[in-house]
N, C-alpha and C positions, 0 to 999 in steps of 0.2 A: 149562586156561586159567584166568587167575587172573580178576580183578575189573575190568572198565575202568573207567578216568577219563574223561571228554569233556575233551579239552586243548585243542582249536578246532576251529571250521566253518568252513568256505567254499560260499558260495551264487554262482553264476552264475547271472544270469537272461539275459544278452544278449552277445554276441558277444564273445568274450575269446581272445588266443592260448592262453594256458595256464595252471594256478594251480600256485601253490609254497608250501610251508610253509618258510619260513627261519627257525623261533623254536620252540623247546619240542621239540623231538628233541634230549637230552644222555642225561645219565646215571643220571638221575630211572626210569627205565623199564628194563628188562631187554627190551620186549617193547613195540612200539608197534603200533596197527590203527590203519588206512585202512578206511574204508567209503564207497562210491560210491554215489550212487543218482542213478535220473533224467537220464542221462549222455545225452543229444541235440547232435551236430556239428553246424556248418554245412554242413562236405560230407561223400562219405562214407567216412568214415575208421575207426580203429581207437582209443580211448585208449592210452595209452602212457604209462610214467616211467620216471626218472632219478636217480638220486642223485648229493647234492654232502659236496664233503670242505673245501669253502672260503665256507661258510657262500650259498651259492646264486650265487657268481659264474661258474661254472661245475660242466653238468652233464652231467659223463662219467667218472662209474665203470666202471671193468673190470669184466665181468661174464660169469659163465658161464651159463647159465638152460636150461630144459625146459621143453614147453607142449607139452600137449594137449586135444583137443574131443572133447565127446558132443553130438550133434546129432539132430533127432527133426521132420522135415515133419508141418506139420496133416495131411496125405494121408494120410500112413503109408506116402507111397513111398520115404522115405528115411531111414532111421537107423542112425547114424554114429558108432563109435568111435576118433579116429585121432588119431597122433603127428601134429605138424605142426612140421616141419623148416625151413623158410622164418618160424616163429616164434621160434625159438633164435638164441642169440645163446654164439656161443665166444668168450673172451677179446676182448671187442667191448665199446666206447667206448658204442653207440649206444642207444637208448629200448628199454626191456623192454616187449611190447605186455601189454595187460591183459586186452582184446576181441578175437574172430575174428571174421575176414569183414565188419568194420565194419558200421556202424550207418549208415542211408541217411538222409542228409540231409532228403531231400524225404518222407520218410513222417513224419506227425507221430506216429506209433501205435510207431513205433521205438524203444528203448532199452537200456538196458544199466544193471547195479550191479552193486558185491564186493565183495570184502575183500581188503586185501593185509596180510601179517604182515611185519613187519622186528625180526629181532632182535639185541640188544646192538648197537645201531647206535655208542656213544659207545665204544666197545672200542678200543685201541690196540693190543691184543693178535692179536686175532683179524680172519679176513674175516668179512663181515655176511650172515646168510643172510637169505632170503626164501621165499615161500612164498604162495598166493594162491588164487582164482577168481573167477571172472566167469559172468554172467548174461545174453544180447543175444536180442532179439525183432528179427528181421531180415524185410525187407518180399516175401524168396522163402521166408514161411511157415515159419521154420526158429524153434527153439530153440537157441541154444547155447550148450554148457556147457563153458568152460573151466578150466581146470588149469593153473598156472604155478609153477615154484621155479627157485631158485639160486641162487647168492654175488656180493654184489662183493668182486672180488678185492683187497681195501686190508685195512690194518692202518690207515691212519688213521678218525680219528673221522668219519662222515656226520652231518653237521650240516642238511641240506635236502633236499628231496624234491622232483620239480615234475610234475605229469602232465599231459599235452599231447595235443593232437590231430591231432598229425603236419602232413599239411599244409593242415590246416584249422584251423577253430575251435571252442570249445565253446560252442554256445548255450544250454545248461543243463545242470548238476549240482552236486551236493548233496554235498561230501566232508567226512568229519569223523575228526579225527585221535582217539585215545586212548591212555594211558599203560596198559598190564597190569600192576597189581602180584600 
C-alpha cells in the first residue's frame, strides 16, 4: 500500500439517511480508502454502499461481490467461520453490505468500523474492484469480523459513493475518504 492522503471527512452526530461522497473520486488516485469508525443506526441494520457512474444522481452499480464472517461469543460457546450467501450480490444493482448481523440500535455499547478499498474507480477501461472489512460488537456478545470484495461491473468512470443504513438511519459515524499514492 502506498501513502494516504486525507481528501475529506464526514461526521454524523444525529440522525441522517445516509452520507455520500460526490467530489474528489477522479483520476488523482489509482487507489482510494474509506475508513469507518463509530458506525451506530437508529435501528437495527447493517451499513451498506453503492456506487455511482453520474456523479451521485443515481446509485446502482452492477456488482458481483463475496463476503464472509469470523465471529467469537464472550462465552466461548460460539466460534464461527462462515461464507454468508444472503451477503453476495450476483450481477445485482443493490447495496454491498459492509456489517453482519447489524448493529442493534438500542444498545448504546454497539458498533462497527473498516475500511473499504476501491480501485482505479476513474478508469474507462476497466471494472472497478473492491475489496474490504468490518469490525461489529453486537449486543448477543458476538465479535464479528468481516470480509468483503468484488467488481462493479462498468467500464464507466465511478464518480460517487454513498453508504447507508438500509432501512434505517445513521445516528453516528465517522468516515473519511483518502487518495493512495
Amino acid at each position: 500500500m502506498g501513502i494516504p492522503t486525507l481528501i475529506s471527512t464526514q461526521n454524523v452526530t444525529s440522525s441522517t439517511a445516509n452520507v455520500a461522497f460526490t467530489s474528489g473520486i477522479d483520476g488523482t488516485y489509482d487507489e482510494y480508502m474509506f475508513v469507518f469508525t463509530d458506525y451506530h443506526p437508529s435501528a437495527d441494520v447493517n451499513l451498506d454502499f453503492n456506487l455511482s457512474t453520474d456523479g451521485g444522481s443515481n446509485y446502482n452499480a452492477t456488482k458481483t461481490t463475496t463476503f464472509f464472517t469470523a465471529q467469537h461469543n464472550e462465552s466461548d460457546a460460539n466460534a464461527v467461520l462462515q461464507y454468508n450467501a444472503a451477503y453476495d450480490l450476483a450481477q445485482a444493482t443493490g447495496a454491498q453490505y459492509l456489517t453482519y448481523n447489524g448493529v442493534k440500535a438500542t444498545n448504546a455499547d454497539e458498533s462497527a468500523a473498516g475500511i473499504l478499498h476501491l480501485f482505479s474507480p476513474a478508469s474507462t477501461v476497466h471494472v472497478k474492484h473492491f475489496y474490504g472489512t468490518s469490525s461489529t460488537y453486537s449486543a448477543n456478545l458476538f465479535e464479528m469480523h468481516s470480509f468483503y470484495a468484488g467488481y462493479a461491473n462498468t467500464t464507466s468512470a465511478v464518480d460517487a459513493i454513498l453508504f447507508d443504513a438500509g432501512a434505517g438511519n445513521i445516528d453516528n459515524i465517522t468516515i473519511q475518504m483518502f487518495g493512495i499514492a
